[in-house]
C-alpha positions as MATLAB code, in Angstrom:
seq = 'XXXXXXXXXXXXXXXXXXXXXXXXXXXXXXXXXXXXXXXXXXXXXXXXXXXXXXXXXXXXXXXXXXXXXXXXXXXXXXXXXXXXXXXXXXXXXXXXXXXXXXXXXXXXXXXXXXXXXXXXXXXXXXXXXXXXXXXXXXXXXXXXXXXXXXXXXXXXXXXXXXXXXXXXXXXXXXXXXXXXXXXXXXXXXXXXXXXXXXXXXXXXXXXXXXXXXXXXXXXXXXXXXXXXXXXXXXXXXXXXXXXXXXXXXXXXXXXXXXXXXXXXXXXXXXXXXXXXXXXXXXXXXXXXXXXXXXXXXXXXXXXXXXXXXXXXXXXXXXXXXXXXXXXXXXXXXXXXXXXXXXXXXXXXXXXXXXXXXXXXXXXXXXXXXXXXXXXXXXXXXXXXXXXXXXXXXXXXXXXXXXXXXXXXXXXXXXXXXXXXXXXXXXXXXXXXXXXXXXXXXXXXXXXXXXXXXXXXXXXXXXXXXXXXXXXXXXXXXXXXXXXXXXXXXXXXXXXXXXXXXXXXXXXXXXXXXXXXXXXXXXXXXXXXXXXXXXXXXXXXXXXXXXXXXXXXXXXXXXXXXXXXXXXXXXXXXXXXXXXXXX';
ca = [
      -4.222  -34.627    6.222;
      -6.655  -31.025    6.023;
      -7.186  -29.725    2.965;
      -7.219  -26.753    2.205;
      -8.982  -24.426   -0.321;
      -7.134  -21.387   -1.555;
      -9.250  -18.612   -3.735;
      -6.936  -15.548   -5.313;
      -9.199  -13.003   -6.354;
      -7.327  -10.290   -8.178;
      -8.529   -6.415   -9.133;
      -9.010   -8.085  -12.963;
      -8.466  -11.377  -12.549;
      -6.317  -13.288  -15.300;
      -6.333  -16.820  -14.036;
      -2.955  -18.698  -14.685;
      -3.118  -21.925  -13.450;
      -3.738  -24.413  -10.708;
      -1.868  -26.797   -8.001;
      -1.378  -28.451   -5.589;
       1.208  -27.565   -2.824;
       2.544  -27.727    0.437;
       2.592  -25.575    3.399;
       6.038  -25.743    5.348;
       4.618  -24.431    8.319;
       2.346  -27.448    8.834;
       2.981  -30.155    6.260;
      -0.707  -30.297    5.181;
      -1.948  -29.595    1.657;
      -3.679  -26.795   -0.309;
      -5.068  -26.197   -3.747;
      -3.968  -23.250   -5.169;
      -5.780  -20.843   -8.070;
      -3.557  -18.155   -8.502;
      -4.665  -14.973  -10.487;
      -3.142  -11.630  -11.115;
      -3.852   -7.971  -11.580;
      -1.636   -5.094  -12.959;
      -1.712   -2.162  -10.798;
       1.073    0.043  -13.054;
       3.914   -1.148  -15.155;
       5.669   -3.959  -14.053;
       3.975   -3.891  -10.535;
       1.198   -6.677  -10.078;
      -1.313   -7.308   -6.940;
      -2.220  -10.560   -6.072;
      -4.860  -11.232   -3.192;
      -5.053  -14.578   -1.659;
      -7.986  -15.869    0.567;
      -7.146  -19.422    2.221;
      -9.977  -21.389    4.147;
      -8.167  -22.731    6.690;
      -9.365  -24.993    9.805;
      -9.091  -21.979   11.822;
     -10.546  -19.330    9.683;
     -10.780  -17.508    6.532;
      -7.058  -15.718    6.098;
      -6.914  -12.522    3.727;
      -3.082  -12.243    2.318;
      -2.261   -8.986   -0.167;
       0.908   -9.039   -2.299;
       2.437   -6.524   -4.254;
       5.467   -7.797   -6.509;
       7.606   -5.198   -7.885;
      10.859   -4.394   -9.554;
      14.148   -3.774   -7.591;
      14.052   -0.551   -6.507;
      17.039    0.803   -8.068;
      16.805    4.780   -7.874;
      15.983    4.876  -11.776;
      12.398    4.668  -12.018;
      11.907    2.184   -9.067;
      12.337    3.957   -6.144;
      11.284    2.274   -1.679;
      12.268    4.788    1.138;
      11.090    5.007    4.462;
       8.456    8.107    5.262;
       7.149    9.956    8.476;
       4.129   10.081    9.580;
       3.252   14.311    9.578;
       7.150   14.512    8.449;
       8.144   14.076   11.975;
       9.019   11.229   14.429;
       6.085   12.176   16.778;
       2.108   11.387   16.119;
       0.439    9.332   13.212;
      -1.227    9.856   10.027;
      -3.781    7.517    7.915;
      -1.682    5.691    6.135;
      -3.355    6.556    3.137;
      -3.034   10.043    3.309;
       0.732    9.656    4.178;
       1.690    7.707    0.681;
      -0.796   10.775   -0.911;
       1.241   13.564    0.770;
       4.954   12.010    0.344;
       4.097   10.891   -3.529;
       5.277   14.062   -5.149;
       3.292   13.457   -8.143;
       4.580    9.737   -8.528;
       2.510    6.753   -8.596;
       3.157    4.978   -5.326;
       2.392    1.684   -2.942;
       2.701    1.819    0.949;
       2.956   -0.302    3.469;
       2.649    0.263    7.414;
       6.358    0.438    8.655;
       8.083    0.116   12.548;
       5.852   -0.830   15.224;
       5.465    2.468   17.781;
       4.829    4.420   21.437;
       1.092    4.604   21.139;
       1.003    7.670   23.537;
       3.742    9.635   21.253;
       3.626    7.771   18.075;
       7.447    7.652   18.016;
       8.633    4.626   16.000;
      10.306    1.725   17.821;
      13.316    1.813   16.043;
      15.727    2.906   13.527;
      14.829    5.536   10.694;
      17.484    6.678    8.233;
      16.271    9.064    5.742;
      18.628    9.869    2.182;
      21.916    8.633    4.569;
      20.079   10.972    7.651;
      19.821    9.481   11.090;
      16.013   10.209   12.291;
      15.887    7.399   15.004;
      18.259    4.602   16.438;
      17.993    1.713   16.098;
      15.589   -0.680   18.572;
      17.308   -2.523   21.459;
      17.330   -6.200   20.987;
      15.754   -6.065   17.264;
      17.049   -5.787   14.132;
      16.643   -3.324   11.535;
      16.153   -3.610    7.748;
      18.675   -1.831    5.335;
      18.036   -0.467    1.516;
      20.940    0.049   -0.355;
      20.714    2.998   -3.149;
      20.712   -0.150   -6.043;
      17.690   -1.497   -4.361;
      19.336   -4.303   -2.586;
      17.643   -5.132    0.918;
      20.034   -6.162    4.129;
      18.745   -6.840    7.715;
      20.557   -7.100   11.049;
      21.055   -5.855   14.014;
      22.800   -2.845   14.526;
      23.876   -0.579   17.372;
      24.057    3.238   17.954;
      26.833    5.480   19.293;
      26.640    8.716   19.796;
      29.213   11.904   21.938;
      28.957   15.264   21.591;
      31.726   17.726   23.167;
      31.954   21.460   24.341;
      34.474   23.086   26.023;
      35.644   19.206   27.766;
      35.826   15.531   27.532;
      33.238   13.748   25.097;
      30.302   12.967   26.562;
      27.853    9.971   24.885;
      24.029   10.836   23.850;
      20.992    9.749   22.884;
      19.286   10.842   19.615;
      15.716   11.964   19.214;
      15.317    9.623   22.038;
      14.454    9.840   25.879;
      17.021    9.222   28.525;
      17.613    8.415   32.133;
      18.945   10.696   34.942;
      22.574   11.834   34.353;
      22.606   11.250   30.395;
      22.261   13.664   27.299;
      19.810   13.498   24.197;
      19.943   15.382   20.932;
      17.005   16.360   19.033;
      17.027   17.366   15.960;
      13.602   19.260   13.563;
      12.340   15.893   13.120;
      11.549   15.174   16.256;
       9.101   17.928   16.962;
       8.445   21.102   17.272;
       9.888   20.840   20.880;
      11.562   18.888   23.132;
       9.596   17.107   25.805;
       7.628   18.596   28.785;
       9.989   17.975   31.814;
      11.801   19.003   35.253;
      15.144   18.522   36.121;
      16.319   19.320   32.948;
      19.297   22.136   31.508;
      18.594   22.309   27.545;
      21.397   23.735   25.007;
      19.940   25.330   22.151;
      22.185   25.090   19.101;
      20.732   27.127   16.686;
      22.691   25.734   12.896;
      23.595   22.312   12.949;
      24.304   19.888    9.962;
      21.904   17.374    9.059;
      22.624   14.080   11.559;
      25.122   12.365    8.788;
      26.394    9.088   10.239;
      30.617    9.433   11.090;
      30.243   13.206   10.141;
      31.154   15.737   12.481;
      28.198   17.740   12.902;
      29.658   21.384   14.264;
      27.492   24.286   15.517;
      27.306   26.935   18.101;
      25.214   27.249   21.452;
      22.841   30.374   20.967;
      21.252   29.764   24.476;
      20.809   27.707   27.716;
      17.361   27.511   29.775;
      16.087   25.106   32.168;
      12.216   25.022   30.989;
      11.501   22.054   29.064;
       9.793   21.684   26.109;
      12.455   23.957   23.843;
      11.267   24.519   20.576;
      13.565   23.125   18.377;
      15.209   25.379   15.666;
      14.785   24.679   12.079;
      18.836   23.598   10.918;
      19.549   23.206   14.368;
      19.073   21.126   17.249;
      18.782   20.968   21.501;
      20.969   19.255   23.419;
      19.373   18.103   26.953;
      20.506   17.163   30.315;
      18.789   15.245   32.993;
      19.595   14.921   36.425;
      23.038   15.515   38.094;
      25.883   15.116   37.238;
      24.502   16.117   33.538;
      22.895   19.118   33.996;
      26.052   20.820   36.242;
      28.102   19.670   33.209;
      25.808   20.651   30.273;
      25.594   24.321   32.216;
      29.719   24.398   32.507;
      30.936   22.652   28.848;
      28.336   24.005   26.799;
      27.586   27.799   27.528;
      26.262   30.361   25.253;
      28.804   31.458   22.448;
      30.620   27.304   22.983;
      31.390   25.727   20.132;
      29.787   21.904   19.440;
      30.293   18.769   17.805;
      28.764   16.111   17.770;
      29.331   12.289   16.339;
      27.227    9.821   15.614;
      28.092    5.820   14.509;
      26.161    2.789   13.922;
      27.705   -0.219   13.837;
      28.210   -2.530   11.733;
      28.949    0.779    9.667;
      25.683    1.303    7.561;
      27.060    4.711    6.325;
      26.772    2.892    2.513;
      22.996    2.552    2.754;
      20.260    5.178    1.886;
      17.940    4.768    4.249;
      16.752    2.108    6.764;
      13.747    1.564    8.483;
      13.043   -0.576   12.081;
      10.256   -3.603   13.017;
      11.320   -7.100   12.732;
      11.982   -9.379   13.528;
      13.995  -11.173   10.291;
      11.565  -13.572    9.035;
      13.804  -15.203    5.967;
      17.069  -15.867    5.369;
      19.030  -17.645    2.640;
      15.325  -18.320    1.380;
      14.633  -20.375    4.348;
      11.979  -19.271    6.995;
      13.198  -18.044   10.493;
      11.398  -20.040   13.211;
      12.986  -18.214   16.052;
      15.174  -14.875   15.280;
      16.215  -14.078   19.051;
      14.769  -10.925   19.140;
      13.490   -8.632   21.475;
       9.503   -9.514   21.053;
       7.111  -11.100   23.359;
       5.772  -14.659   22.920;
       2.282  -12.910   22.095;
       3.493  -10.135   19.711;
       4.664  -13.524   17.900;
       2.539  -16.262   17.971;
      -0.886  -14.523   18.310;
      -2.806  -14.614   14.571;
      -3.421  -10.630   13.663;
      -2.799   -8.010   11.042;
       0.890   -8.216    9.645;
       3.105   -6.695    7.389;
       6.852   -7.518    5.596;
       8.440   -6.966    2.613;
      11.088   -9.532    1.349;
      13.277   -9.518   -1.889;
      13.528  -12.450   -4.532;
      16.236  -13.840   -5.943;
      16.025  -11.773   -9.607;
      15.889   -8.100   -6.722;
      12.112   -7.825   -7.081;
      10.259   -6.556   -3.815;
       7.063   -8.330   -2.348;
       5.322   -6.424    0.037;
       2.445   -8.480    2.027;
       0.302   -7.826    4.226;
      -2.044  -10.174    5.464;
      -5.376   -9.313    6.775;
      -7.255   -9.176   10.347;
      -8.663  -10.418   12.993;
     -11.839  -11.563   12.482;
     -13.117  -14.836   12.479;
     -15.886  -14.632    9.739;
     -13.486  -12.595    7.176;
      -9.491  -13.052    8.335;
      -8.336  -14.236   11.636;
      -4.800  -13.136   10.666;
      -1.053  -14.934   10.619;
       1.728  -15.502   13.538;
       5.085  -14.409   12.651;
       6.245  -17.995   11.764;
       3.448  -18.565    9.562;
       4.037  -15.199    7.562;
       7.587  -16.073    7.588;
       6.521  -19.413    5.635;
       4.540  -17.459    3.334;
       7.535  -15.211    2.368;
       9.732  -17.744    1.869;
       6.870  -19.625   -0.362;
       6.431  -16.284   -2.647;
      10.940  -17.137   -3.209;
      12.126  -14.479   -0.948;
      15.475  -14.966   -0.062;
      15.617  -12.268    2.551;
      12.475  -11.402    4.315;
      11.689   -8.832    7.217;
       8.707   -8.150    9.391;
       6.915   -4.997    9.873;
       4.147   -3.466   12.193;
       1.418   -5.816   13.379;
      -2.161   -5.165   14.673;
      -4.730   -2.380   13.612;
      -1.311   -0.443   12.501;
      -0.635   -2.970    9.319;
      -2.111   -2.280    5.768;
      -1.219   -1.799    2.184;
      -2.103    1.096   -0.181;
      -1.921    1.926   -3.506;
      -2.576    5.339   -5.393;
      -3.925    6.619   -1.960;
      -6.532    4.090   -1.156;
      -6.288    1.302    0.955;
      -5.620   -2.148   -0.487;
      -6.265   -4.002    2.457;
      -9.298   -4.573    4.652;
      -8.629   -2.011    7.934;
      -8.835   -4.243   11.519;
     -10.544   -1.648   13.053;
     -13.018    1.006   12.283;
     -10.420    3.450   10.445;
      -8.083    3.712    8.118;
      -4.566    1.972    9.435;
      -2.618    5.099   11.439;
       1.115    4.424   11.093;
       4.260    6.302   12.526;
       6.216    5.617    9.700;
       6.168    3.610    6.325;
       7.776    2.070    3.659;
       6.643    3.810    0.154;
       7.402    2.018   -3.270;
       7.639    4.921   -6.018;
       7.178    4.784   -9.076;
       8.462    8.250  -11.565;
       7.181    6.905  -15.147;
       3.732    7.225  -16.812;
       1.315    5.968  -15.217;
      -2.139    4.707  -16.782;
      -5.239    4.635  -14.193;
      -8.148    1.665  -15.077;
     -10.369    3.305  -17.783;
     -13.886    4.228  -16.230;
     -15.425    1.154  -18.019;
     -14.066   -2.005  -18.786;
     -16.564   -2.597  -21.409;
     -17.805    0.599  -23.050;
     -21.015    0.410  -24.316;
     -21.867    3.587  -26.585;
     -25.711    2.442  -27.435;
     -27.170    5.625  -25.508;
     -28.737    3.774  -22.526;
     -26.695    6.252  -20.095;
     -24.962    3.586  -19.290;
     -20.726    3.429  -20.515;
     -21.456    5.156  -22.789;
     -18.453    7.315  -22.635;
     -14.662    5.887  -22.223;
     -12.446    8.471  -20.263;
      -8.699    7.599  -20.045;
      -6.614    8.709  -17.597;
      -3.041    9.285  -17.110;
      -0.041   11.300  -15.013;
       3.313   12.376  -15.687;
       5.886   13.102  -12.777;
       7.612   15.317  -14.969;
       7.191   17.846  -18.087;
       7.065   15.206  -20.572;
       5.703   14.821  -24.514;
       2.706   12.380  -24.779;
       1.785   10.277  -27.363;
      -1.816    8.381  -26.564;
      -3.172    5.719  -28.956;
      -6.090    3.285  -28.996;
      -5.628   -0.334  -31.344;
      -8.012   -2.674  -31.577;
      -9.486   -5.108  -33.657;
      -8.245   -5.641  -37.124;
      -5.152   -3.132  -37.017;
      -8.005   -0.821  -35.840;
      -5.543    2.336  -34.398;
      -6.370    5.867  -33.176;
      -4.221    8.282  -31.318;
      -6.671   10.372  -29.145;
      -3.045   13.029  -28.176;
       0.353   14.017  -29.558;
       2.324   16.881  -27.703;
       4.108   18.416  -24.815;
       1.986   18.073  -21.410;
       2.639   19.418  -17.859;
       3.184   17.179  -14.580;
      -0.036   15.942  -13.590;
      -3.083   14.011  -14.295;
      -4.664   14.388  -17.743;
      -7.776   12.772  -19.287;
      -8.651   11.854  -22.877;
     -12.574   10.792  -24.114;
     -13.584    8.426  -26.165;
     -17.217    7.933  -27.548;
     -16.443    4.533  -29.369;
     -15.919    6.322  -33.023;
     -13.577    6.660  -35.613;
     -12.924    9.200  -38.657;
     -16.551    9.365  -37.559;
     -17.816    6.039  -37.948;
     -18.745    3.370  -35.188;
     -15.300    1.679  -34.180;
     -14.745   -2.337  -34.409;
     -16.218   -4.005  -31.416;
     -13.952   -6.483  -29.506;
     -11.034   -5.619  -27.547;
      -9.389   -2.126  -27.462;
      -5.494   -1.255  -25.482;
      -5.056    2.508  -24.810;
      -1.595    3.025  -24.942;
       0.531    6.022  -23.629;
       4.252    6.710  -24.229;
       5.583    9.630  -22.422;
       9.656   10.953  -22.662;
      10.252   13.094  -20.145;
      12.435   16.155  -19.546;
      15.433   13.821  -18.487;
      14.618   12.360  -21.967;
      13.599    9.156  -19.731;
      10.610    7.334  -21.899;
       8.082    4.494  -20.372;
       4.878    3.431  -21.263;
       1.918    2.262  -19.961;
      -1.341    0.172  -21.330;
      -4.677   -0.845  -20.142;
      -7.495   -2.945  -22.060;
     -11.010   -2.921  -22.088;
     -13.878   -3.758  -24.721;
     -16.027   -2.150  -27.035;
     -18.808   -4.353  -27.127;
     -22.987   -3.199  -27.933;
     -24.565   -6.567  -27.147;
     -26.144   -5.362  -24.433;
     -28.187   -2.062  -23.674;
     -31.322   -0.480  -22.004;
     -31.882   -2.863  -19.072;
     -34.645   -1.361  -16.666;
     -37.107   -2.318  -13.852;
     -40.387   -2.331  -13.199;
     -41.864   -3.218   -9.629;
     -45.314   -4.985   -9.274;
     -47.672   -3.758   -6.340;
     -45.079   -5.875   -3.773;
     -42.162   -4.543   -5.115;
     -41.073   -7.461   -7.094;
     -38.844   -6.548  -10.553;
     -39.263   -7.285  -13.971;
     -36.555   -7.029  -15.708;
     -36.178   -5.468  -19.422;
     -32.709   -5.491  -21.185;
     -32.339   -5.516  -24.974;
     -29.568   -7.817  -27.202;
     -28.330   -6.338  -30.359;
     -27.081  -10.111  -30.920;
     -27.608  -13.566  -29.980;
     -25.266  -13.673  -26.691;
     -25.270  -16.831  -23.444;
     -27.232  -14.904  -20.747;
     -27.238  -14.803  -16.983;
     -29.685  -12.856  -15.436;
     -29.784  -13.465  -11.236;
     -30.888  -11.319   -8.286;
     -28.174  -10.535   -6.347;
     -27.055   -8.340   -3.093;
     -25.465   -5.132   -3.769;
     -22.039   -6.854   -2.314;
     -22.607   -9.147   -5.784;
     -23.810  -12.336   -4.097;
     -26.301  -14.060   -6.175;
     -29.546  -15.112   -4.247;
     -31.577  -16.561   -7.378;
     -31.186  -17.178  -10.943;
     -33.854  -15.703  -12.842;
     -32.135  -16.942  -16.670;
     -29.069  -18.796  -18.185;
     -28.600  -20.078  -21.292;
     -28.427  -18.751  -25.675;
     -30.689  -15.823  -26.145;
     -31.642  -14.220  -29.811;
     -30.794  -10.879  -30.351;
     -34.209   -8.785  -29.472;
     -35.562   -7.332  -26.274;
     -36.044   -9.889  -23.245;
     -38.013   -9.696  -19.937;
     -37.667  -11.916  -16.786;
     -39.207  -11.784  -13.532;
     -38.324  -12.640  -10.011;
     -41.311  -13.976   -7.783;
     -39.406  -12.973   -4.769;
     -38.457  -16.479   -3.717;
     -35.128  -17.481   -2.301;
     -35.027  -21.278   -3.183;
     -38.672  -21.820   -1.193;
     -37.939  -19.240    1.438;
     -39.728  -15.863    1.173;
     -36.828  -13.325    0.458;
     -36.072  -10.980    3.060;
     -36.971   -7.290    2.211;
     -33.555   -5.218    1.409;
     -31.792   -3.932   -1.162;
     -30.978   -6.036   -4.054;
     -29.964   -5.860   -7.535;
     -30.825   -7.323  -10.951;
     -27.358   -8.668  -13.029;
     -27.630   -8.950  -15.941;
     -24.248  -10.795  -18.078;
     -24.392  -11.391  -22.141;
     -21.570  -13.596  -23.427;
     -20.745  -12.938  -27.194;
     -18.717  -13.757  -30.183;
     -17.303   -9.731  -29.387;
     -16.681  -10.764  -25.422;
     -18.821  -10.356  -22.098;
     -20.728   -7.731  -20.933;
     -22.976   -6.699  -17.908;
     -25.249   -4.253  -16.399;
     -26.840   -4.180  -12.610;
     -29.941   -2.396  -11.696;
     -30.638   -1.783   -7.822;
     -33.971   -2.064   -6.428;
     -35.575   -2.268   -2.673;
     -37.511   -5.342   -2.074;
     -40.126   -4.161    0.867;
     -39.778   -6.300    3.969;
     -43.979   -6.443    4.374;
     -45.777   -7.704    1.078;
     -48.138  -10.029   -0.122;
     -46.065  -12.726   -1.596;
];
């Protein structure tokens, strides 16, 4: 039986435990260290690294509560706001936030000439897209709950005869009809052949509504911009075009009707990809959709999002393909891994350079490629209470070294809301650094480590913010860090072959770990460890690598004190030349 060796590494790692468990997918073992990070409140990040007999595998998972409307919030979003092109990822979860505090994941797989999603789109009960042929879509009801199938579109429109069926947003053959609607574009496709019907007000696409409007012109051009509140009707080929130009002229009134079914008229908003990975908690070896074998069983970047039993999301992404950092996951073995984090329903999303996860507008993930992930369309977690960013030093220092020695403290409000900002710490140590009504936004407070003007308690400090908003909704948000002196004033000096000596100062006596390290953090030699007085200290590095000659590059000097007030640390880079003496 393999082993293997799983490593969570977490943004702050809190480590909770360790065992030993069993992977479904191939019966074989694993010891698992599992740590956790808070990325807002009641949202947590977990990132998973298993060594595998394959290859290093990168998984990123974002737990979070059901998305019930309230605060809690997951809806599709378009790329650019329309169904055509892309748009990083990143920028897409920046642009759609609104001022909330958000998490994104790549959505529907997509034409990589047009950037048209695969499959179905539903926006606030609006019908964007249809739904894929052959795969299923995934549903989210307005109390957060998630549904997947497969569902089929119907659509007619009528003029002055008979109904006629139609395509929306969508292509079609010779002798068939296509709507599109604003979010397509700002025009319908560059064709021949065709007779378009421009209908200049029509009712947002509303599934089983009857969406009435008026044809302000026919042309036979192509690429017809498409009116703002309205929409195009097109015909291709005969008999279509004879009978757009005869049912539908200028001045005609014309409905049309569009139906999914089963009826999904009772969800908010759906989204396409697939295919169903979980179900009834149990993984999905084969779902019968419309995918081929390689789009399945090949190991690459993939993405899914799966609810628990208690309504709490997971998205996941796991990471690739490369063989020295993350060769990736087939479906199957991602559908394992959902059904191992207790989803009970579970549904894929994009694969391949497309799939990532980001938070706050940065990327969470690793990109496959060169660039930031590019994605048609994706699934957005949003969050609408106060929101507390990671203070700009987890261990503020105020000793005058130019180092930490400022704290700043950031928050945002969605909304108008009044703000009350405190600091405790040690020994019922409290001090409220804002009290009042702010605007939406970002706001930062400073702290220099005082109070009533006197040094503060060292140890461990939580800023705390409680914000009510204009709805009178109120929430609250914490992060910790530590005020801790021990360690100040650490500085280089390089011999004649570049080689440091290190000088760092100990205002008490503190376990020490001074190494040489890459700037990435990897130690290459360790230069001290073990009790140290308080006092100023000095070590030097001969340049050595075990026996070896160190390469010349950049390195760094770490240096870590371990107190009775906590653990602190402080880096200094340096260039170590690749043509010296010794």
């Amino acid at each position: 039986m393999l082993l293997l060796r799983k490593l969570l590494i977490g943004v702050a790692l809190a480590a909770i435990g360790v065992s030993i468990v069993a992977s479904a997918a191939t019966g074989r073992s694993r010891q698992e260290s599992v740590s956790t990070s808070l990325l807002l409140s009641g949202v947590t990040y977990t990132r998973e690294v298993d060594f595998t007999s394959r290859g290093p595998v990168v998984l990123d998972v974002v737990t979070a509560p059901k998305p019930d409307g309230k605060l809690y919030s997951l809806a599709p979003a378009l790329s650019n706001g329309q169904l055509r092109g892309r748009e990083p990822l990143t920028s897409l979860a920046s642009r759609v936030a609104a001022g909330a505090t958000t998490v994104a994941i790549g959505g529907d797989y997509f034409d990589r000439t047009t950037g048209k999603p695969s499959g179905m789109l539903m926006q606030n009960g609006v019908l964007q897209s249809p739904p894929g042929t052959g795969r299923s879509s995934l549903g989210i009801a307005a109390d957060g709950t998630l549904t997947t199938g497969h569902v089929s579109f119907a659509g007619v429109w009528q003029g002055k005869a008979i109904r006629r069926p139609l395509l929306l947003n969508s292509a079609a053959g010779s002798g068939k009809f296509s709507l599109y609607t604003p979010v397509y574009g700002g025009a319908t496709p560059r064709e021949t052949g065709v007779v378009e019907a421009v209908i200049g007000k029509l009712p947002a696409a509303r599934l089983e509504t009857p969406l009435d409007g008026t044809v302000t012109q026919v042309t036979t051009t192509g690429q017809t911009p498409i009116p703002r509140g309205g929409a195009v009707l097109v015909a291709r080929g005969a008999p279509s075009t004879a009978q757009l130009k005869a049912e539908a002229p200028v001045g005609q009134h014309f409905e049309a009707l569009l139906s999914l079914s089963p009826d999904w008229r009772g969800l908010a908003s759906a989204i396409g990809g697939g295919p169903r990975l979980v179900k009834n908690g149990k993984p999905i070896f084969h779902a019968g959709e419309s995918f081929a074998p390689r789009q399945l069983n090949s190991r690459q970047a993939r993405g899914a999002i799966g609810q628990l039993e208690d309504g709490r999301i997971v998205l996941v992404a796991v990471e690739g393909t490369s063989p020295a950092y993350s060769i990736g996951m087939s479906n199957y073995e991602l559908a394992v891994e959902l059904s191992r984090l207790g989803a009970t329903t579970a549904y894929g999303l994009g694969a391949g350079p497309a799939s990532g996860l980001a938070f706050d507008g940065r990327l969470l993930t690793r990109p496959s490629g060169r660039n930031v992930p590019r994605v048609s369309d994706a699934l957005v977690l949003s969050y609408s209470g106060v929101y507390a960013a990671p203070p700009s030093a987890t261990v503020l220092s105020p000793n005058g070294d130019g180092v930490a020695d400022t704290e700043a403290l950031s928050y945002r409000v969605v909304r108008p809301s009044d703000v009350v900002a405190t600091l405790a710490g040690p020994g019922g140590a409290k001090i409220t650094l804002g009290n009042g009504a702010e605007s939406a936004g970002l706001h930062t407070l400073g702290w220099n480590g005082t109070a009533a003007g006197s040094a503060a308690p060292e140890g461990k400090w939580m800023f705390t913010v409680t914000a009510t908003d204009d709805r009178g909704v109120t929430t609250t948000a914490q992060r910790a860090f530590s005020l801790d002196d021990t360690l100040s004033s650490l500085a280089l000096t390089l011999d004649s072959d570049g080689l440091p000596t290190a000088t760092f100062k100990l205002t008490r006596a503190a376990t020490v770990l001074v190494q040489v390290q890459r700037p990435n953090g990897v130690a290459v030699a360790t230069l001290r460890s073990g009790p140290q007085p308080a006092g100023t200290e000095q070590v030097a590095w001969n340049g050595r690598i075990r026996r070896h000659r160190a390469p010349g590059g950049h390195y760094q000097v770490a240096v870590q004190a371990t107190s009775s007030v906590g653990t602190s640390s402080l880096a200094a880079p340096f260039s170590l030349p690749a043509h010296r003496r010794h």
